[in-house]
Phi, psi and omega in degrees: 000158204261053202251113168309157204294142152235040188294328201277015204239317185257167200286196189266297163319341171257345173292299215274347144256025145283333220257295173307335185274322180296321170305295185320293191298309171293007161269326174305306189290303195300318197249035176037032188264354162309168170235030166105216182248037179285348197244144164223159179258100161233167179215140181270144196278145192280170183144156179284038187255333158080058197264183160181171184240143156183159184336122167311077192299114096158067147255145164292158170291342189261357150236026171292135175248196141341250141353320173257349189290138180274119164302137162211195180223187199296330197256025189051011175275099164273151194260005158239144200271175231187126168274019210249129170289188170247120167351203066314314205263334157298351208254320178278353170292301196302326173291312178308316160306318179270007161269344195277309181224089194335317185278010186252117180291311231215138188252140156199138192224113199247152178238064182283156182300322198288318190293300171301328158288266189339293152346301200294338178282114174334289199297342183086263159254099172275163183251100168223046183217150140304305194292294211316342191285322173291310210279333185287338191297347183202050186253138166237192178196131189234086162352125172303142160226030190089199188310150161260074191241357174258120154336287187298357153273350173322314196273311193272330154273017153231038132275325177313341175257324191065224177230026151296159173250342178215136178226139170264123192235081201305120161087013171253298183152197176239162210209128147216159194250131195220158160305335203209143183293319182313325191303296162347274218300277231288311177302305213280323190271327163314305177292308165341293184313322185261003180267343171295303171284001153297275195310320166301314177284331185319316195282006189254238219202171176299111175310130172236113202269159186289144193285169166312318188317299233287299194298329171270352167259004145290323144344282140351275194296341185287304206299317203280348204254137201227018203229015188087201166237051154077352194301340162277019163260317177262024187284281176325338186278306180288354165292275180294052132252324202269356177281342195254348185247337179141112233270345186317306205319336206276354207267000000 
């Protein structure tokens, strides 16, 4: 698609967390956790204006650039203009969280088969992984009300996330939170991982779950730790993969 540059329209800091979220959305699509375009990504620019990006609704993920990802604000009025709309139900998950938490630059909320079977399971996330032991280290969980296109579920999904980083969104899917679009991405490919090696050992034999100790002093060491879950070790590594498959994103 033909979609003009709006680099010269934005700060120098907002090209480049445009330019990191449009990456973000072709790595989500590249490990197959998009839904057709029904799923959103947003990050908020920093600044008090409480501005954010997310998707050009019914572009695929694998054709978000830069450029095309939509500006708005707490209220979906966007602010540079755009023939592309905005979800209603990405726009109140995603608004709610970033008025609920300064610190999450960046949302990504996926409806993967693993993810969405796990959701789905009374017991939740069991802890028989290393990742679960990390994704149990900040976890929540948010009763299904339907489709989220009402306003008046806000207040109840953010008390429900808290000060977590991963929320399990029952009979839905899964939602994380990062300081950084990198953070994000790297929490969300953890949770993904452990709902895959969940649903894998279920198909086995009898489970041997991590003692309680192990998972609360991961806990512990999460809470205590101030650098995230490393996604600015791995950001770069994934940048130059998705640059070597293809650089459009950047545009």
């Amino acid at each position: 698609m033909n979609i003009p540059s709006v680099q010269h329209l934005v700060s120098p800091e907002e090209w480049q967390l445009r330019v990191d979220l449009a990456a973000c959305y072709r790595l989500v699509a590249m490990h197959g956790w998009s839904d057709l375009i029904f799923t959103h990504i947003s990050a908020r620019i920093p600044g008090p204006e409480h501005h954010f990006l997310i998707n050009p609704y019914g572009l695929m993920f694998d054709e978000i650039t830069a450029s095309s990802l939509v500006k708005v604000d707490q209220h979906c009025n966007k602010l540079i203009d755009t023939p592309f709309p905005v979800n209603p139900a990405g726009f109140v998950i995603h608004s709610a969280v970033h008025a609920a938490r300064e610190d999450a630059q960046c949302v990504i909320h996926t409806h993967t088969c693993a993810g969405v079977a796990v959701s789905a399971q009374k017991c939740g996330v069991l802890p028989i992984s290393q990742q679960s032991t990390f994704v149990l280290a900040s976890l929540a969980y948010h009763d299904y009300e339907g489709v989220a296109f009402r306003d008046e579920e806000k207040p109840r999904l953010q008390d429900d996330l808290g000060r977590a980083n991963f929320l399990m969104l029952r009979n839905h899917g899964l939602l994380t939170c990062g300081s950084t679009i990198a953070d994000a991405f790297l929490a969300m490919y953890i949770f993904e991982s452990a709902c895959q090696i969940q649903l894998a050992a279920q198909a086995g034999g009898e489970l041997v779950q991590v003692h309680p100790q192990i998972v609360n002093g991961v806990a512990e060491s999460m809470r205590v730790q101030t650098s995230g879950l490393g996604g600015a070790f791995a950001w770069p590594a994934l940048i130059r993969k998705l640059d070597r498959l293809d650089a459009a994103y950047r545009t």
